[in-house]
N, C-alpha and C positions, 0 to 999 in steps of 0.2 A: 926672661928670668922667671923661676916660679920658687916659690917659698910657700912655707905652710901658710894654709888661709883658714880662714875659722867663720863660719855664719856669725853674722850680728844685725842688730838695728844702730846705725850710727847716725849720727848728725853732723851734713858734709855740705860744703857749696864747691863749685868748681869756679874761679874767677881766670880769663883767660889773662895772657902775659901783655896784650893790649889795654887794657886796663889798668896795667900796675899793679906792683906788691901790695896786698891788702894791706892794711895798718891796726894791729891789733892790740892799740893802746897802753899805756904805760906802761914799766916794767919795774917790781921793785927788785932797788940795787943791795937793799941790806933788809930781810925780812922782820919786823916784829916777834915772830916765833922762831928766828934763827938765835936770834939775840936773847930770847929769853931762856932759851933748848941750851945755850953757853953759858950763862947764867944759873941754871939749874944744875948743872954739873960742876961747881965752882962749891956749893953747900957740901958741909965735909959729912963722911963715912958716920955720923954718930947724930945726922937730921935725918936718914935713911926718909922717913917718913915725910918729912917735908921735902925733899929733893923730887920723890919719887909725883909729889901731889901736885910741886912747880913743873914736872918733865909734862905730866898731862895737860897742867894747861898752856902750855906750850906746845903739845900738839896741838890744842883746839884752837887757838890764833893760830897755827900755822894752814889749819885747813881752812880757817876763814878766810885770811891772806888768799889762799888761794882760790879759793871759789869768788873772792873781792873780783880777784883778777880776769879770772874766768869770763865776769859777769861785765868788767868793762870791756872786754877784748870780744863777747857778741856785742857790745850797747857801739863800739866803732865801729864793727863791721856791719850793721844795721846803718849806721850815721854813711856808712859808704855804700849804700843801697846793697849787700851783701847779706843774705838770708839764708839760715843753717837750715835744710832739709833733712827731715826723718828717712831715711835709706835702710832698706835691706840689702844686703853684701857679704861677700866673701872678702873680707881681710888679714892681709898678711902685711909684715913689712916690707914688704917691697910694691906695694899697691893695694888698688880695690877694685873689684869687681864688682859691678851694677847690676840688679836684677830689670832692669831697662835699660834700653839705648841712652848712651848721655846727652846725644843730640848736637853733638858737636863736632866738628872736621878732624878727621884720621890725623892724626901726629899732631894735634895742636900742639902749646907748650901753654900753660899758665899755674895757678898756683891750687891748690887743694887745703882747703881748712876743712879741721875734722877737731868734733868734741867726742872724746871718749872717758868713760869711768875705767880709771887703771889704779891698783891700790888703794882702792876706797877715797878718791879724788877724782873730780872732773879735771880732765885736760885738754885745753886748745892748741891743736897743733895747725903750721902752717908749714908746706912742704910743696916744694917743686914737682910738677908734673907734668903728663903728656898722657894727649889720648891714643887708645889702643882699642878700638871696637866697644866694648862695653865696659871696657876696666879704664881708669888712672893709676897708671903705673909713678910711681913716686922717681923722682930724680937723684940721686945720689943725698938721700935723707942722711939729718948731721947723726953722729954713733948715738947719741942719746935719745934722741926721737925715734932711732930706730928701735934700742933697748925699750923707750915706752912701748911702740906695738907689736913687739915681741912678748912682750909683759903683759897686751891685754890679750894676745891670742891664746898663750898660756890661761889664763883667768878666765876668757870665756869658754876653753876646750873644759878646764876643771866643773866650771860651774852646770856644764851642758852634762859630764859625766856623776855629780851629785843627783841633777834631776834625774836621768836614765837609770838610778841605780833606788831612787829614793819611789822612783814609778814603775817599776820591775822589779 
């Protein structure tokens, strides 16, 4: 399979499928800034100003929520002797490419944990895969993890053509 792939610096471990599903700690069921983001939209058309001042701080719990989460889901996977490595790659949704051999047996299967910034948010994803030479190619990733790294190659292809056009 090849899909667009885009240069990054990511931070990635490869855990093979003898080891087990990583465990990437809690998961909230009903967010703090989901509930306040509902909340906030409930103040009527004539608070305009205070609607608009609860919506923001409702994004800013929601990105703490989320970096909270971020931050236990590396403190487990640390707690599971599991260590996020700084990598240069070619990624796309349907895999990653190594700029080194991974080191590991042709077709393995195990699991791929990857922190990426998508939307001004850190995200820990954790996704099935297999080795292919120097790539992990992802396994049949769920629609929305794929939409995230479709969304950060998008984001990193804009950001690389900012710099190219802000340095030429």
């Amino acid at each position: 399979m090849s899909a667009f792939r885009i240069p990054a610096v990511v931070e990635l471990a490869w855990v093979p499928s003898g080891q087990g599903e990583p465990m990437l700690g809690p998961s909230a069921h009903n967010p703090l800034g989901d509930r306040a983001r509902a909340a906030a939209s409930r103040v009527g058309r004539a608070s305009y100003e205070v609607r608009e001042a609860l919506s923001s701080m409702a994004d800013v719990i929601g990105g703490l929520e989320r970096e909270l989460r971020r931050l236990q889901g590396v403190m487990a996977l640390a707690d599971q002797g599991i260590e996020l490595r700084r990598e240069l790659a070619h990624i796309g949704a349907d895999g990653v490419v190594l700029q080194r051999p991974v080191g590991r047996p042709q077709g393995e299967t195990g699991w791929v944990v990857l922190s990426l910034e998508v939307r001004d948010a850190q995200q820990l994803l954790l996704l099935q895969g297999e080795v292919d030479g120097m790539e992990l190619v992802f396994v049949d990733p769920p629609q929305d993890i794929r939409d995230l790294l479709v969304a950060f190659t998008f984001q990193q292809q804009a950001r690389e053509r900012r710099r190219q056009r802000a340095g030429g």
